[in-house]
C-alpha positions, 0 to 999 in steps of 0.5 A: 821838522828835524833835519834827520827826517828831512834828508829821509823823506828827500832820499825816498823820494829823490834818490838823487833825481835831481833836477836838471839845470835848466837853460844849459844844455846843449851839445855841439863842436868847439867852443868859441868866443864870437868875434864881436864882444859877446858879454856874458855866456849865460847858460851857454859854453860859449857856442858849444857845451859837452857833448849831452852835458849840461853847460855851468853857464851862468854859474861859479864857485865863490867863496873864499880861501882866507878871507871870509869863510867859515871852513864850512862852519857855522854858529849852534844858533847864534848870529855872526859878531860881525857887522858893524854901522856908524861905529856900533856893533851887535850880533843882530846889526846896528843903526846909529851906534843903537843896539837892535832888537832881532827883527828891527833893522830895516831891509835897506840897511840889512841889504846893503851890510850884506853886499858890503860884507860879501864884496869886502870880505868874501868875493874881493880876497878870493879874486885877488887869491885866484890872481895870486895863484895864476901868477904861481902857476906862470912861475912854477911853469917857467922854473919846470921848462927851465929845467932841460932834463926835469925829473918826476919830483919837477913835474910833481911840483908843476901838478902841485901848483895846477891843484892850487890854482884849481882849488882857488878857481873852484871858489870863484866859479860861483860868481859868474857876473860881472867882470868875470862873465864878460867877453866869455872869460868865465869859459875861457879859464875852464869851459866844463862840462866838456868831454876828456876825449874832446879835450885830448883833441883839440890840445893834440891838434893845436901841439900837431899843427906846431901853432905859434904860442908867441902870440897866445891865444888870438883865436877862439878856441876855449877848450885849448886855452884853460884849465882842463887843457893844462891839466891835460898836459901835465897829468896825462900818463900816456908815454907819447904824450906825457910831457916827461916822455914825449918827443915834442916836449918843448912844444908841449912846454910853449903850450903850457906857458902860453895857457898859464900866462893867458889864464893869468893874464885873463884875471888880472883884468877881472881882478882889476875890473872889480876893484875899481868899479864893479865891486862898488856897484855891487854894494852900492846896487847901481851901475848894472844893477837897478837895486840893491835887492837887484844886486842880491838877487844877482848874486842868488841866481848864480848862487842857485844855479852852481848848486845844481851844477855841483849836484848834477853835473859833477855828481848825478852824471858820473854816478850813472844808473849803474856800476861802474858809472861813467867816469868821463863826465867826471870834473877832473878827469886826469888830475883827479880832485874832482871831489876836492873841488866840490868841497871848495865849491861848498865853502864858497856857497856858504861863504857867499850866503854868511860872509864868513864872520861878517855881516851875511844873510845868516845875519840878516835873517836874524836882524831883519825877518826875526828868523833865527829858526830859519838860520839855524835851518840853513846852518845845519844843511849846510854842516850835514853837507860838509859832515857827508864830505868829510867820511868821503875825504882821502878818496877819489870820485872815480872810485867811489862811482864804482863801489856799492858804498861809494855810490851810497855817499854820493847819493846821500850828499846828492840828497843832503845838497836838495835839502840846502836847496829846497829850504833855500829855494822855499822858506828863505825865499819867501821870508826874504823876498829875494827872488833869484829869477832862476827856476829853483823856487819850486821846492822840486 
């Protein structure tokens, strides 16, 4: 079946009933980091979600800026050039430096090219690009609270660096395992989905209360210590609040250094647990895992569930049943670069699924199952995905949730992310025994 009739018979059927990420919802207060060490947040925002919104527990965005993504990309059928074993190559992978027929290389050998490749040349650069873009973020911080009367063009600089530090945590948000789930750290860097309203709250709160940033953030609040609340301070346009205008402007300044030097401080552990340890139980498949398949279906069950993240929190819920739809449930609610973050958190998918050039599950269909049909399936629901995105670029989700053609376009990328997901939650399942132990298998 041709991927025309695909998206047709998906669009009738679904017009975007996609659904929803079970496990996750929730509602409550604040969200907090319980006293004990609580590990991974699984399926939870850390105690409390947004208020009716459904919690990106136990999702992420890997992927990776520069080192191991195809930019959305894929080969017309042929398989990656990459991997290579014991000193040989082939498009297919190797085995003692012999050239594989597609369908002849073992399953052990085909998973473990495969968490070789994803931990090396996909999840390890965008860690170390996330870490790189906290530590600008720190310094782009200093210099504008530095400055004793900063201008718009500072503040324009300062929005700059958040949206860069916000692209690269949109590639990583489909990693949630490991050193970035524990102790809630996941959250603690951007606990979403979490209404705007509540955001203002808490950040308001914490600046009226003149709390004591010198020590950073020893409590457990989460909304007040990540992204969303430093995205807050420095795109909001209100003159009292605004941190060009505001009375308050050097308590809103400690604010904004305590969150950046706390984010930063927060990757550098995560970077630096995944280096030395984490990294290689994943390829390995020991330490918290049991397998190698395991480790794989590890990475998939993060993989799946931010899937439908992106199609139901970040698309389904802002569309609404109607015009003008309900722009408060969008992702980024102030600096507006919701739409920028799905195309990342797009890439990051199909980085962590091919491995960019290296040896990925594209690969592996190939060398292991003789599927190159299946392959070429996935690669172009992966390229409608990203051609959708491209007619959507320049614009805002804000404003495209309030315009019949707009609403048109997000339903179609709704509908062309279910076609990734059912071919990748049916026939990709089924050929390659990798179950993710998440609901997604049942080609809803």
């Amino acid at each position: 079946m041709t991927i025309k009739s695909d998206l047709l018979i998906l669009s009738i059927v679904s017009s975007l009933s996609l659904p929803l990420l079970s496990g996750c919802g929730g509602s409550g207060g604040e969200s907090t980091t319980p006293t004990k060490n609580a590990g991974a947040d699984n399926g939870t925002s850390d105690g409390g979600t947004s208020d009716g919104g459904t919690s990106d527990g136990g999702t992420s965005d890997g992927g990776t800026s520069d080192g191991g993504t195809s930019d959305g990309g894929t080969s017309d059928g042929g398989t990656s050039d990459g991997g290579t074993s014991d000193g040989g190559t082939s498009d297919g992978g190797t085995s003692d430096g012999g050239t594989l027929a597609p369908g002849e290389m073992q399953v052990a050998e085909g998973q473990s090219k495969v968490l070789g490749a994803v931990s090396n040349s996909v999840i390890t650069p965008m860690y170390q690009s996330f870490l790189d873009s906290t530590q600008s973020l720190v310094s782009a911080t200093n210099t504008y609270c530095n400055i004793s009367e900063p201008q718009q063009s500072d503040l324009s600089q300062l929005q700059d660096s958040w949206k860069q530090v916000n692209s690269q945590w949109q590639m990583i948000r489909a990693t949630k395992f490991g050193p970035l789930a524990d102790n809630f750290t996941y959250s603690r860097i951007q606990l979403w989905p979490f209404l705007p309203s509540r955001i203002v709250s808490s950040v308001e709160s914490t600046i009226e209360t003149s709390y004591d940033f010198s020590q950073g953030f020893n409590d457990s609040t989460h909304q007040r210590q990540g992204l969303p609340a430093f995205e807050y301070l420095v795109f909001n346009q209100e003159t009292d609040t605004n941190i060009l205008t505001a009375a308050d402007k050097a308590q809103r300044c400690n604010y904004l250094k305590a969150i950046a030097s706390n984010v930063n401080s927060l990757m550098t552990s995560v970077n630096s647990q995944w280096v030395s340890e984490f990294s290689q139980q994943l390829k390995e498949g020991n330490g918290e895992f049991e397998s190698s398949k395991s480790a794989l279906e590890t990475l998939f069950k993060y993989w799946f569930e931010y899937l439908e993240v992106i199609a139901d929190d970040k698309l389904k819920k802002p569309l609404g049943l109607d015009v003008p739809g309900k722009p408060e449930e969008l992702e980024s609610h102030w600096a507006q670069v919701s739409l920028q973050s799905i195309e990342s958190n797009i890439t990051s998918l199909k980085a962590l699924y091919d491995a960019g050039d290296e040896f990925g599950f594209d690969d592996y269909l190939v060398a292991v199952n003789n599927r190159e049909d299946l392959k070429d399936d996935i690669n172009e629901r992966f390229e409608a995905i990203f051609a959708i995105l491209k007619t959507m670029e320049g614009n805002k989700l804000a404003d495209l949730i309030q315009q019949s053609e707009g609403r048109e376009k997000i339903n179609e990328l709704g509908v062309a992310i279910t076609a990734l997901r059912t071919i990748m939650s049916t026939d990709f399942v089924q050929v390659t025994d990798i179950q993710p132990g998440f609901n997604t298998n049942d080609g809803d």
